[in-house]
C-alpha positions as CSV (number, residue, x, y, z in Angstrom):
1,X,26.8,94.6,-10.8
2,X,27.5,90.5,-10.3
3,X,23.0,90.4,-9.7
4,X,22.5,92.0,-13.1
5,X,25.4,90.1,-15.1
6,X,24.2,87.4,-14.1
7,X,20.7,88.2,-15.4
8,X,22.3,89.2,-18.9
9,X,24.4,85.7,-18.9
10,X,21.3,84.0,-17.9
11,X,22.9,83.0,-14.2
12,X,23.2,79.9,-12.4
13,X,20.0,80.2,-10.7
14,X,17.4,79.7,-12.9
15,X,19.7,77.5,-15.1
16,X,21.9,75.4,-13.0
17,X,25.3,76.0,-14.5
18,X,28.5,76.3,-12.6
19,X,32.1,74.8,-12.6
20,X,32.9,71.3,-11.2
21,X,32.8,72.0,-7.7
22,X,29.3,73.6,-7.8
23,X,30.8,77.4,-7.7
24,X,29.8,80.4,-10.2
25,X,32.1,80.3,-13.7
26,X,33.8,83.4,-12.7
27,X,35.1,84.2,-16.2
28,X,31.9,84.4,-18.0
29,X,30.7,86.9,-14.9
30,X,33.7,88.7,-15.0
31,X,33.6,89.8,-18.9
32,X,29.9,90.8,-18.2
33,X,30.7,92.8,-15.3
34,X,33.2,94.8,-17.4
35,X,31.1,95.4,-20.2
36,X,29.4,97.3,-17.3
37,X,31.2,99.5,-16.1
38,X,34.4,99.7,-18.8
39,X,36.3,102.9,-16.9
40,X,36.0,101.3,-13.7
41,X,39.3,99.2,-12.1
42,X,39.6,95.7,-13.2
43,X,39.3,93.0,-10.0
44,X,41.9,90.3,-10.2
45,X,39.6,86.7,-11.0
46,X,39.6,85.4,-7.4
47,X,38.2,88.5,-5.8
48,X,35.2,88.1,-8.7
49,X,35.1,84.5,-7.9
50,X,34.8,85.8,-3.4
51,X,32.4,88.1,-4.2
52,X,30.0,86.1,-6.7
53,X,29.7,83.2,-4.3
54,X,28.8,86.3,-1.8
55,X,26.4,87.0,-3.6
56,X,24.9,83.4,-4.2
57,X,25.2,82.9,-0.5
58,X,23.2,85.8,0.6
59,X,20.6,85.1,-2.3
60,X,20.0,81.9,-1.5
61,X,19.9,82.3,1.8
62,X,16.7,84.8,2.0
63,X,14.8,83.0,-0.4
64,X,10.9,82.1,1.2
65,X,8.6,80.4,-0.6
66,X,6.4,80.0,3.1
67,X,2.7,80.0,3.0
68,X,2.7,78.7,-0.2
69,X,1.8,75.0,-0.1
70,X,-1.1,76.2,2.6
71,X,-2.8,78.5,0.0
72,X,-2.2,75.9,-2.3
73,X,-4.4,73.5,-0.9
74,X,-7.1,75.5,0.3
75,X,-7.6,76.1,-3.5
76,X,-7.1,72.3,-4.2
77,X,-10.1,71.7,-1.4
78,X,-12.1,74.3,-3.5
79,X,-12.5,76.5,0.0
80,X,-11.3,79.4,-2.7
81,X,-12.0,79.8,-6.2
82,X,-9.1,81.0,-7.5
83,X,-5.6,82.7,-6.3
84,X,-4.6,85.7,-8.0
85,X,-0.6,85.9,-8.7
86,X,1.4,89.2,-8.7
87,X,4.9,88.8,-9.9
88,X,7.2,91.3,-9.4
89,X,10.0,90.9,-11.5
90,X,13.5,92.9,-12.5
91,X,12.2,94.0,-16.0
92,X,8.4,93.0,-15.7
93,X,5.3,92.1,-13.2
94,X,2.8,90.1,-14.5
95,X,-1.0,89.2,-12.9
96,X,-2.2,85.5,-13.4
97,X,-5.4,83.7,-11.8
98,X,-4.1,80.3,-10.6
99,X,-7.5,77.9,-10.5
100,X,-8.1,74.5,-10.0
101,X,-11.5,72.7,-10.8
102,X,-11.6,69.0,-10.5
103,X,-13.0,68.7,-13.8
104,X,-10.1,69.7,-15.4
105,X,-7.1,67.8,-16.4
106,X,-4.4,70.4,-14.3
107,X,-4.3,74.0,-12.9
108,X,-4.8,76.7,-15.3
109,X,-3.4,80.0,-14.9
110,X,-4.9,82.4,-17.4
111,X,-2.7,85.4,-17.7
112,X,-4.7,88.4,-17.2
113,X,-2.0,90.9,-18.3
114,X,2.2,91.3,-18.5
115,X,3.4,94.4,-18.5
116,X,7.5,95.7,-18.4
117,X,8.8,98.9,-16.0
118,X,9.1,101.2,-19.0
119,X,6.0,100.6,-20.2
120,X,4.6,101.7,-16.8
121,X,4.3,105.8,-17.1
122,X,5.3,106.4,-13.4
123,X,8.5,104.6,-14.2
124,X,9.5,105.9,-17.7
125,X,10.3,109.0,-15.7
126,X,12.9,107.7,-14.2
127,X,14.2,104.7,-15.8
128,X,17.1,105.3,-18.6
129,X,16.2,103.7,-22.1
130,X,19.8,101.9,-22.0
131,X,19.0,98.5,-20.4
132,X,21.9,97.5,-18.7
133,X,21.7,100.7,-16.9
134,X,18.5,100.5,-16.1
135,X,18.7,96.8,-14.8
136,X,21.9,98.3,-12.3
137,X,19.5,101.1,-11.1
138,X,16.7,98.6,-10.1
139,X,19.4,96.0,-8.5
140,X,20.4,99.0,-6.6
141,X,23.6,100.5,-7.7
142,X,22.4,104.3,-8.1
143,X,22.3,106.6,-11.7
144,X,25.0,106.9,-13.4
145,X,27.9,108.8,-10.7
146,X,25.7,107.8,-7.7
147,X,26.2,105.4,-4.8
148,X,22.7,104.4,-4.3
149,X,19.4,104.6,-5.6
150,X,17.7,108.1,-5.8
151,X,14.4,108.3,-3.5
152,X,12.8,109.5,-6.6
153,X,13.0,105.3,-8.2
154,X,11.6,104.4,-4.6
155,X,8.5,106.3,-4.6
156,X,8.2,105.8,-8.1
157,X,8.0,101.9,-7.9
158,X,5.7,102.0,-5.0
159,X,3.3,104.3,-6.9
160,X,3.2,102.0,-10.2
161,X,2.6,99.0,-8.4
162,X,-0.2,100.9,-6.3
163,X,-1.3,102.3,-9.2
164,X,-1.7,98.7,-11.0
165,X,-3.0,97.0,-8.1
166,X,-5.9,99.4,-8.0
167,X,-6.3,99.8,-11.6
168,X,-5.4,98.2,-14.4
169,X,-4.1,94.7,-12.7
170,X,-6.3,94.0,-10.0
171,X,-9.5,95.8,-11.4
172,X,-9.6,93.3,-14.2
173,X,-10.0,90.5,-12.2
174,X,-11.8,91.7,-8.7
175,X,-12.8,89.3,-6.6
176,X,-12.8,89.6,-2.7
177,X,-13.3,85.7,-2.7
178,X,-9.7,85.4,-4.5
179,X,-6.8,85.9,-2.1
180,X,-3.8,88.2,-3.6
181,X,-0.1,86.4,-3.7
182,X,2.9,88.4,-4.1
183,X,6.1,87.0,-5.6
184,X,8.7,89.2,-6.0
185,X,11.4,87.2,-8.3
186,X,14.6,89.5,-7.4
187,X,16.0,88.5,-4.7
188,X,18.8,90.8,-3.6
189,X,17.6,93.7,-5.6
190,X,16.7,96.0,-3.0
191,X,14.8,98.5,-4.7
192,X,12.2,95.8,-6.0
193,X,11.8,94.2,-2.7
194,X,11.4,97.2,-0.4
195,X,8.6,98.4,-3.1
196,X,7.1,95.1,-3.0
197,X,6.2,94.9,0.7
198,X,5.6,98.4,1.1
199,X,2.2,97.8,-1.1
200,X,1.7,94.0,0.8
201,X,-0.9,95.6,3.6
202,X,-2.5,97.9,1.2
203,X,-3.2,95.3,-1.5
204,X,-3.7,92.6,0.9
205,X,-2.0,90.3,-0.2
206,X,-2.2,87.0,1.8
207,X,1.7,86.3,1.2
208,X,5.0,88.1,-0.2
209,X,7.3,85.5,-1.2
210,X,11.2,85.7,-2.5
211,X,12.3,84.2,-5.3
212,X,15.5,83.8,-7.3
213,X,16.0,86.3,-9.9
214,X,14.5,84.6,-12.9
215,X,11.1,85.3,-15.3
216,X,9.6,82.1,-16.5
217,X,7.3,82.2,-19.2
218,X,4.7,81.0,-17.1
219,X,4.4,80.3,-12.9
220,X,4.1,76.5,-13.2
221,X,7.4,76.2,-11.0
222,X,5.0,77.9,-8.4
223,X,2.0,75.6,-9.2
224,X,3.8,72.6,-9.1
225,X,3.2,72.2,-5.9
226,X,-0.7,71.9,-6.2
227,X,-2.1,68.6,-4.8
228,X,-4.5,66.9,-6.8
229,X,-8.1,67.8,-6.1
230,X,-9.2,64.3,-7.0
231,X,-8.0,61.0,-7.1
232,X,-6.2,59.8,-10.6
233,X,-7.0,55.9,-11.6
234,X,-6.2,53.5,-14.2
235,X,-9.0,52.5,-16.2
236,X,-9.4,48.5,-17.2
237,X,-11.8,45.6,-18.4
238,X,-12.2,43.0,-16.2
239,X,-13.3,39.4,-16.5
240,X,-15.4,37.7,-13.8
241,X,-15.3,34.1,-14.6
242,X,-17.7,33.2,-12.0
243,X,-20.6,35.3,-13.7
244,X,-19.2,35.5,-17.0
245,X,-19.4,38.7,-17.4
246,X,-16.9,41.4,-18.3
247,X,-17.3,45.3,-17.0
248,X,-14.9,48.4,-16.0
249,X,-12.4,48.4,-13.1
250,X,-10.0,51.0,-12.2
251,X,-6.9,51.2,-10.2
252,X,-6.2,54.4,-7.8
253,X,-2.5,55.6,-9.1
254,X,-2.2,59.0,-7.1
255,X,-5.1,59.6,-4.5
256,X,-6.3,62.9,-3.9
257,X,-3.7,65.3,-2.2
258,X,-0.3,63.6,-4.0
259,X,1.8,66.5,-5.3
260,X,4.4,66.0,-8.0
261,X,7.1,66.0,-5.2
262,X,6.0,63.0,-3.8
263,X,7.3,59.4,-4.3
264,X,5.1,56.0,-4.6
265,X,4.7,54.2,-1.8
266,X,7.8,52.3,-2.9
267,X,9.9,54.7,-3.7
268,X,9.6,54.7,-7.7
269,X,7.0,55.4,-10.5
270,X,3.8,53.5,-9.8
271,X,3.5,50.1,-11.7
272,X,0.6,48.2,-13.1
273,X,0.0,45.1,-14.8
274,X,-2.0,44.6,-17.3
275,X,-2.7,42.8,-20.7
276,X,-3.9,43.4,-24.0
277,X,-7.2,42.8,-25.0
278,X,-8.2,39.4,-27.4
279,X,-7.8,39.5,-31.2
280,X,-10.0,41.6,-32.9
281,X,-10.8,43.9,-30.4
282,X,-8.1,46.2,-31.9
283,X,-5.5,48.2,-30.9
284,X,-5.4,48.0,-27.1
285,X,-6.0,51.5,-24.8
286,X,-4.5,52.1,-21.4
287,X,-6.7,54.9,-19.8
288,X,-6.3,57.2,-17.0
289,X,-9.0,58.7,-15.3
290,X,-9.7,61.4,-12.6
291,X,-12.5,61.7,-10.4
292,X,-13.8,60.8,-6.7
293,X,-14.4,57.4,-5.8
294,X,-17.9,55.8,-5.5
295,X,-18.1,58.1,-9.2
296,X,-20.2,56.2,-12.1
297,X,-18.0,55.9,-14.9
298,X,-19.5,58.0,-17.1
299,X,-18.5,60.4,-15.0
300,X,-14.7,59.7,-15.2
301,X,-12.4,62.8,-16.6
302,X,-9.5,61.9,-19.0
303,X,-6.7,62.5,-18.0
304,X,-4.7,60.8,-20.8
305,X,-5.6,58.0,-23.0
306,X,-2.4,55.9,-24.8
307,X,-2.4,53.4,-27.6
308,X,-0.5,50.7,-27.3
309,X,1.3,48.3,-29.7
310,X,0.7,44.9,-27.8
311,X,0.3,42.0,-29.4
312,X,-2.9,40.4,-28.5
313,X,-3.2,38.7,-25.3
314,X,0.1,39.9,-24.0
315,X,1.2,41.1,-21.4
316,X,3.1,44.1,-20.2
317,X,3.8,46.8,-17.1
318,X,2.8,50.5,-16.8
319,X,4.4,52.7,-15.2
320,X,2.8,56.2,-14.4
321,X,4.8,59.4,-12.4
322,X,3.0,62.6,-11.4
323,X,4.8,65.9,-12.3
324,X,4.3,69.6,-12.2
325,X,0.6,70.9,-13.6
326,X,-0.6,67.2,-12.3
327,X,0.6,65.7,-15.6
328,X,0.8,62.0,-15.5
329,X,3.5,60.3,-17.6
330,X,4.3,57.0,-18.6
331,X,6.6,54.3,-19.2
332,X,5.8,51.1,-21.0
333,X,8.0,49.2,-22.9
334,X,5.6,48.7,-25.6
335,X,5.3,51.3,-28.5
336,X,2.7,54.3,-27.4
337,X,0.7,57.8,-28.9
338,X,-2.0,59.2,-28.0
339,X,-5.6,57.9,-28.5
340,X,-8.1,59.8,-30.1
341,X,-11.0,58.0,-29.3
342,X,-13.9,59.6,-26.8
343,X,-13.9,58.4,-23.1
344,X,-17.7,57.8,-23.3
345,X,-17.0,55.4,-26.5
346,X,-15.1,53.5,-24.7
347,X,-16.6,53.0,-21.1
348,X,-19.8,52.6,-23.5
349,X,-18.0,49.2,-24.7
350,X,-16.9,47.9,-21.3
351,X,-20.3,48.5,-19.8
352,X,-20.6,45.3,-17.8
353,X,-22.4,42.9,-19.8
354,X,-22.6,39.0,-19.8
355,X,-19.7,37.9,-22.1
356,X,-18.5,34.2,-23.8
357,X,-15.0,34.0,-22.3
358,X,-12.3,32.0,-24.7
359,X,-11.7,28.3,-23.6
360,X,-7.8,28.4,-22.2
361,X,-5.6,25.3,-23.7
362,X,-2.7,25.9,-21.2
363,X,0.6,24.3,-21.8
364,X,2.5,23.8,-18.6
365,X,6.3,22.7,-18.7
366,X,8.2,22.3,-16.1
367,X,12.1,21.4,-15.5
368,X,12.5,18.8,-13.7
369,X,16.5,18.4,-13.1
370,X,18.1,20.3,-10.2
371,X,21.1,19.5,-7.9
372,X,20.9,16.8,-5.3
373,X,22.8,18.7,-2.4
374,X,19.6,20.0,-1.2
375,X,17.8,16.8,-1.7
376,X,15.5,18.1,-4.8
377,X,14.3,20.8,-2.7
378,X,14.4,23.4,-5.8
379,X,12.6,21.0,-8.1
380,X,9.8,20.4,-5.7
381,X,9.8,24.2,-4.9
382,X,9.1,24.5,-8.9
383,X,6.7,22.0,-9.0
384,X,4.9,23.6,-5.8
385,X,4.9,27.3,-7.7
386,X,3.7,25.1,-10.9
387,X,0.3,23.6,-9.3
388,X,0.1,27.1,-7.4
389,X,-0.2,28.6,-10.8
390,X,-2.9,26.0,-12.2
391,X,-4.9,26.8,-9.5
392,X,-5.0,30.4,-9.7
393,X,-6.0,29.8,-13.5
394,X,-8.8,27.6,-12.5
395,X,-10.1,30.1,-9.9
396,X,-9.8,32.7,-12.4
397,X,-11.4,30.6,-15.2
398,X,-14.4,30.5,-13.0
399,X,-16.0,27.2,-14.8
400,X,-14.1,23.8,-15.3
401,X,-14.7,23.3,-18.6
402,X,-13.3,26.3,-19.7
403,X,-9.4,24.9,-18.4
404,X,-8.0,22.4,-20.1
405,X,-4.1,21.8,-19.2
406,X,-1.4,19.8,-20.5
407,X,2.2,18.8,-19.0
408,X,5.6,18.8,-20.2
409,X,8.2,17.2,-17.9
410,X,11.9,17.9,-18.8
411,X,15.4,17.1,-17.9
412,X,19.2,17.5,-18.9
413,X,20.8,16.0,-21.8
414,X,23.2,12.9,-21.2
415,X,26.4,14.3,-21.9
416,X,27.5,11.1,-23.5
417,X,24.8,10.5,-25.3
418,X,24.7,10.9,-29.4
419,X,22.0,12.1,-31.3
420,X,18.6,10.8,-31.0
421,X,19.7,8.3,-28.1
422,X,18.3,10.4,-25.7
423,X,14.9,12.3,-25.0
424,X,14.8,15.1,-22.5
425,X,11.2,15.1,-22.5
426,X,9.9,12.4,-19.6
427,X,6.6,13.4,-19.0
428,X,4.0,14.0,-21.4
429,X,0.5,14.6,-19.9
430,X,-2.3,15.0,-22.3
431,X,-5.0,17.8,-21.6
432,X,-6.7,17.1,-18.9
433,X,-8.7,19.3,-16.1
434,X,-7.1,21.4,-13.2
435,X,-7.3,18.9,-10.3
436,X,-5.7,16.4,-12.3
437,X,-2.8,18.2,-13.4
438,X,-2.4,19.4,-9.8
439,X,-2.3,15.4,-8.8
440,X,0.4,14.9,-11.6
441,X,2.3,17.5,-10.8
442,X,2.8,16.4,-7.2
443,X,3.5,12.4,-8.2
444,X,6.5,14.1,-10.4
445,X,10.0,13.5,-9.2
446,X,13.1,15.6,-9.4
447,X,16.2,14.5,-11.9
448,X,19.9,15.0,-11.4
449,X,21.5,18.0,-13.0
450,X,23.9,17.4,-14.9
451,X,25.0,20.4,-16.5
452,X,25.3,23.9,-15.1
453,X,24.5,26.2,-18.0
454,X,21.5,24.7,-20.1
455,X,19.0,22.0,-20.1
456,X,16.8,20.2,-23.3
457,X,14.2,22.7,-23.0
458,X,15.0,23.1,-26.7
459,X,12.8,20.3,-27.7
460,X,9.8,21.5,-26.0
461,X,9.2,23.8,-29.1
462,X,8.9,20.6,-31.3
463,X,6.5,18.8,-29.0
464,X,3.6,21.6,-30.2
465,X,3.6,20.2,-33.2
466,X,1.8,17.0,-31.8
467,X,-0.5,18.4,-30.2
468,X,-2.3,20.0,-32.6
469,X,-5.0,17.5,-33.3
470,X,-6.0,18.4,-29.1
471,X,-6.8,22.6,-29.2
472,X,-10.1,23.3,-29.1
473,X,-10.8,25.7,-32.2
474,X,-12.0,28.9,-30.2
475,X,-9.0,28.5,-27.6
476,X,-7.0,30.6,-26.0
477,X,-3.5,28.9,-26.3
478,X,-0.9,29.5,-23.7
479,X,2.9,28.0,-23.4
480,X,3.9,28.7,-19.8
481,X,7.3,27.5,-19.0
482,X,8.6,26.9,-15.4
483,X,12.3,26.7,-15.7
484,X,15.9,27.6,-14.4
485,X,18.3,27.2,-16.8
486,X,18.3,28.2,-21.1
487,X,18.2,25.6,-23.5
488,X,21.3,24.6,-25.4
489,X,23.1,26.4,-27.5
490,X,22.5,25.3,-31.5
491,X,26.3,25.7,-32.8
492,X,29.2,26.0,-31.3
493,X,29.9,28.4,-29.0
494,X,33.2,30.8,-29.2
495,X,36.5,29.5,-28.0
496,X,36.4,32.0,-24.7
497,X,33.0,30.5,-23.4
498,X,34.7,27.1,-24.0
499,X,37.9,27.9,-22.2
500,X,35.8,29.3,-19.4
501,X,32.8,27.0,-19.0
502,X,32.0,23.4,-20.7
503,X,29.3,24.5,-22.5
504,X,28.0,21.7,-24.6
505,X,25.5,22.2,-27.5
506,X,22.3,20.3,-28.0
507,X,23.4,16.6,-29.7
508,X,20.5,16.3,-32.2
509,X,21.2,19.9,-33.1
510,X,17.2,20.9,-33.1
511,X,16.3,24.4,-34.4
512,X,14.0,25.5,-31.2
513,X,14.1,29.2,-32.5
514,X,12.0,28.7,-35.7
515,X,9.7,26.0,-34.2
516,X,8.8,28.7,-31.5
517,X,8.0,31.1,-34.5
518,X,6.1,28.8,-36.3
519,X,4.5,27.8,-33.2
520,X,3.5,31.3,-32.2
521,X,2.3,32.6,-35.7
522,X,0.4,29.1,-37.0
523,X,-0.8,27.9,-33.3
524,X,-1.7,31.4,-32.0
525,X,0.1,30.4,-28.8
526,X,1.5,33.0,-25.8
527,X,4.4,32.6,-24.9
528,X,4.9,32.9,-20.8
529,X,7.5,32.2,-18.7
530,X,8.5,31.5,-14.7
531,X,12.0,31.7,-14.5
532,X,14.3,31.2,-11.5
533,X,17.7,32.2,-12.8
534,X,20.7,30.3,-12.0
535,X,23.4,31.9,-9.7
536,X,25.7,32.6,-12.9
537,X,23.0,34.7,-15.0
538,X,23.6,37.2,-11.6
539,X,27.2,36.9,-11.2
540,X,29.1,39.8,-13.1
541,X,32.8,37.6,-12.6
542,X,30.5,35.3,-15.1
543,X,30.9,34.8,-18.8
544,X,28.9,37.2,-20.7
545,X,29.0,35.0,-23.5
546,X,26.4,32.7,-21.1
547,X,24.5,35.2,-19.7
548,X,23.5,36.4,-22.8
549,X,22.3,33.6,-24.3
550,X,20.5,32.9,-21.3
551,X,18.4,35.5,-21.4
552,X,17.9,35.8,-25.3
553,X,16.2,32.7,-24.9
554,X,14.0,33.2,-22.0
555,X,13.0,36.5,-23.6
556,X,12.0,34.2,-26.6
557,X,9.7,31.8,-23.9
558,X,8.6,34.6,-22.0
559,X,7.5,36.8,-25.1
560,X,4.3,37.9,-23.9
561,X,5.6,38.0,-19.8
562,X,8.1,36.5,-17.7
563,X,8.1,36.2,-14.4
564,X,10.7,35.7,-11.3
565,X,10.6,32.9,-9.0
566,X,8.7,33.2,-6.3
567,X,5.6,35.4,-7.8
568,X,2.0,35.8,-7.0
569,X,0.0,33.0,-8.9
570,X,-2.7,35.5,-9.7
571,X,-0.3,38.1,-11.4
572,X,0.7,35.0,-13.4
573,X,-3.0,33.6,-14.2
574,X,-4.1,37.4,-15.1
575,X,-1.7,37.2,-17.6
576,X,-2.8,33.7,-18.7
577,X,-6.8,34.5,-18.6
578,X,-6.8,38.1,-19.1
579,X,-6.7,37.8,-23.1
580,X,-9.7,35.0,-23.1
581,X,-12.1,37.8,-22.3
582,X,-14.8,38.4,-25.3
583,X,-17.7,40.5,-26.0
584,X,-20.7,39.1,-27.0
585,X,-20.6,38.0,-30.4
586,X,-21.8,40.8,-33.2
587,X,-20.9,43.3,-30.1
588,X,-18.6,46.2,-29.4
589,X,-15.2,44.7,-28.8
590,X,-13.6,45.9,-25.6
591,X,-10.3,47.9,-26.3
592,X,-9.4,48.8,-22.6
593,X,-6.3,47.2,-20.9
594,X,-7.5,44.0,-19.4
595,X,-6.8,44.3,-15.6
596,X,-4.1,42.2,-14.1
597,X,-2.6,41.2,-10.6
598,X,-4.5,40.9,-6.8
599,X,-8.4,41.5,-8.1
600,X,-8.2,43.3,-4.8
601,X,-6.3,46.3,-6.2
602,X,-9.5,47.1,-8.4
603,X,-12.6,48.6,-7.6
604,X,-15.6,48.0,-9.7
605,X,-17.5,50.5,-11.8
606,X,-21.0,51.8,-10.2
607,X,-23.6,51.8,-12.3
608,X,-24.9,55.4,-13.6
């Protein structure tokens, strides 16, 4: 009775639901069970609430789902075509041919036909037309005035599903290549079950599995286990500054045999880097690919295809998860739907062909004030990550005249000075080439901090503004800023930051917010950032008045990507270079994702 209430209700089986403590929700169970059998003593609420979690117990506890993942991957491996998929359930049994070809995007699993008991003549005999009766009389619980099942419903359900394993079912799909799989969702209903594996050794079924009493509209929660028959990738444009040429990379994401089960390597969705391509090549495309490696790209299988809204040049992070019916999701921050464009067009455009990369103008600033306790260790640290990044550009570049870099040098405010008395700006380098800004970089020395919670990086957004007259008209114009600490605040801040911290504004009041718009829609420029965050922008104890601020404004220098402390220089110069890549003029433009981090993670097209 409890069994087929909780089919009527629904159940907390297929569904989840239950009280706080993880129990049945006895009262719900209870009314059902007395809509069953209205002339029959009513059970106080705790013996319902013994004998439902009886039930659960012995349920649960007899479930098998053994064999499964084995046949599974023999039809992943393609030593099978196909795996034909009885289920037995408490008001229907349905046939289904599970496949899985490695030109398709998942496992498809055709129904072949899905019929109920009562449509079955063998059964309509003995079934009643009231369903809540018939639904106790297959759970077990006998016609009406009866203890048990009559012997007539046995041999009646073992004859229907013989008759539709020879006939109608199995006929309409024979194959002796195809193994059989019984699943007989009705755990604890007797009747169903014995049926079930008396027919196992004369269909042949290669397995007889026990499932919770639940019919899903369709077995993916059986299919989810499937590994992937092939490996899935991410498909990129890549820039070879040596050659000058750009062609197609891709990335593995989930190599052959993952199942949605299974976890990255580092325990969360798997991540990518990449950037968008250079103006006018469109809205940019992140694609995902199947297909074994050493495959020409043509080739390739979509798998999904996404349109992103990047700006362009910048840069952003994927993130892809497998799930069940090997559908790949993702995450981006960015805006994304679903591109319509044809694989071929676009592996057509990033054919590898020789390409005229931009010209990068790189504007490197760099704080230069830190604490003297450690002797201007963090300082040099910065200056050391700064040079390290310069170089990676340079390697990436490929060709020295197509790096030209100039350096900003900045420091704290005086805290006594007034305005225009003091310029936090001490070094200004001109553009020159790689090795020389490396040289500077190193002959830099570190000044004393004199204020916890902001620096004068606010008039670096002026200084652009001078420089004008020195970008190269075809550039490729990149702010990176190596920093710690925000610039100052422009008004006053509230009387609680000012009770809790002396947080001083900026004494010639300078507007950096609009001269970093103008800057970025007039001048074309990224905006990227390094950022090694003070101790306080960590600290939850701190003022939130502070921490906010701090990173409002490093999200406004790091627009296009900003990176922690301590990062690897070639995930930083992909996301400088990446967006100087270019087609030959008058040709396709490249819309793919521009490849970013270790060029080791990649693996280049083969030709086909």
């Amino acid at each position: 009775m409890l069994r087929v209430a909780d089919l009527l209700r629904g159940g907390p089986v297929p569904h989840g639901t239950g009280d706080a403590d993880g129990g049945p929700t006895p009262p719900d169970r209870h009314e059902a069970a007395r809509t069953l059998c209205p002339g029959d003593p009513e059970p106080a609420p705790g013996a319902w609430r013994a004998a439902w979690a009886d039930v659960l117990a012995e349920d649960r506890a007899s479930l098998s789902r053994a064999g499964l993942g084995w046949v599974l991957t023999r039809l992943a491996s393609g030593a099978v075509p196909g795996v034909d998929l009885l289920e037995v359930g408490c008001e229907r049994l349905r046939l289904s041919r599970v496949t899985c070809d490695a030109a398709e995007s998942g496992p498809r699993t055709p129904r072949i036909t899905e019929r109920s008991w009562s449509e079955l003549p063998l059964m309509s005999a003995v079934l009643p037309a009231e369903r809540a009766r018939r639904l106790l009389l297959l759970a077990g619980a006998g016609p009406q005035g009866a203890a048990a099942p009559t012997a007539s419903l046995g041999t009646a359900l073992h004859d229907a599903l013989c008759t539709a394993l020879a006939g109608v079912l199995r006929a309409a799909s024979r194959d002796e290549a195809v193994p059989l799989v019984l699943a007989v969702r009705a755990a604890g209903w007797q009747p169903l079950e014995r049926a079930a594996e008396s027919v196992r050794a004369d269909s042949g079924a290669l397995l007889c599995l026990r499932l919770p009493a639940h019919w899903p509209a369709a077995p993916d929660d059986l299919t989810a286990e499937l590994p992937l028959p092939s490996t899935v990738w991410l498909a990129a444009a890549h820039g070879d500054g040596g050659s000058a040429a750009v062609g197609l990379v891709r990335r593995p994401l989930f190599p052959a045999g993952s199942r949605a089960g299974d976890r990255a390597p580092a325990g969360r969705d798997v991540e990518v880097a990449v950037s968008a391509p250079p103006a006018g090549a469109g809205p940019a495309v992140a694609a995902v690919v199947r297909g074994p490696a050493g495959e020409p790209a043509v080739d390739w299988r979509p798998v999904r295809m996404d349109r992103l809204a990047l700006a362009p040049g910048s840069g952003t992070t994927l993130a892809y998860s497998l799930h069940a019916g090997h559908r790949v999701e993702l995450r981006c921050a960015a805006r994304h739907e679903p591109e319509a464009t044809a694989w071929a067009d676009l592996a057509a455009a990033t054919a590898r062909q020789p390409v005229q990369p931009y010209p990068v103008d790189l504007l490197l600033a760099v704080e230069i004030a830190g604490p003297r306790a450690d002797g201007g260790g963090v300082v040099e640290a910065r200056l050391r990550e700064a040079a390290a990044v310069v170089t990676a550009v340079r390697a990436a570049v490929g060709d020295e005249p197509g790096l030209r870099v100039g350096l900003f040098g900045y420091r704290d405010h005086d805290p006594l000075h007034r305005p225009g008395d003091h310029d936090p700006v001490v070094h200004r380098v001109g553009m020159c080439t790689a090795a020389e800004a490396v040289r500077v970089l190193a002959s830099w020395h570190p000044h004393p901090l004199r204020h916890d919670f902001a620096t004068g990086l606010e008039h670096l957004p002026g200084e652009i503004r001078a420089w004008r007259h020195l970008w190269r008209a075809d550039s490729h114009r990149v702010l990176l800023t190596v920093g710690s600490r925000p610039p100052h605040p422009p008004a006053r801040p509230p009387r609680v930051v000012q009770r809790g911290a002396p947080v001083r504004i900026c004494p010639d009041r300078l507007d950096w917010q609009s001269e970093l718009r103008a800057a970025r829609r007039h001048e074309d420029i990224v905006c990227l950032a390094v950022v090694d965050e003070p101790a306080w922008m960590g600290d939850p104890r701190a003022e939130p008045h502070l921490t906010q601020w701090a990173q409002y404004a490093w999200h406004a220098f790091g627009a296009e990507g900003r990176f922690s402390a301590g990062h690897d220089p070639e995930r930083i110069a992909a996301a400088v270079t990446g967006p100087a890549l270019c087609p030959p003029h008058g040709g396709t433009p490249v819309r793919l994702v521009v490849a970013g981090g270790p060029a080791g993670d990649w693996h280049h097209a083969v030709a086909g």
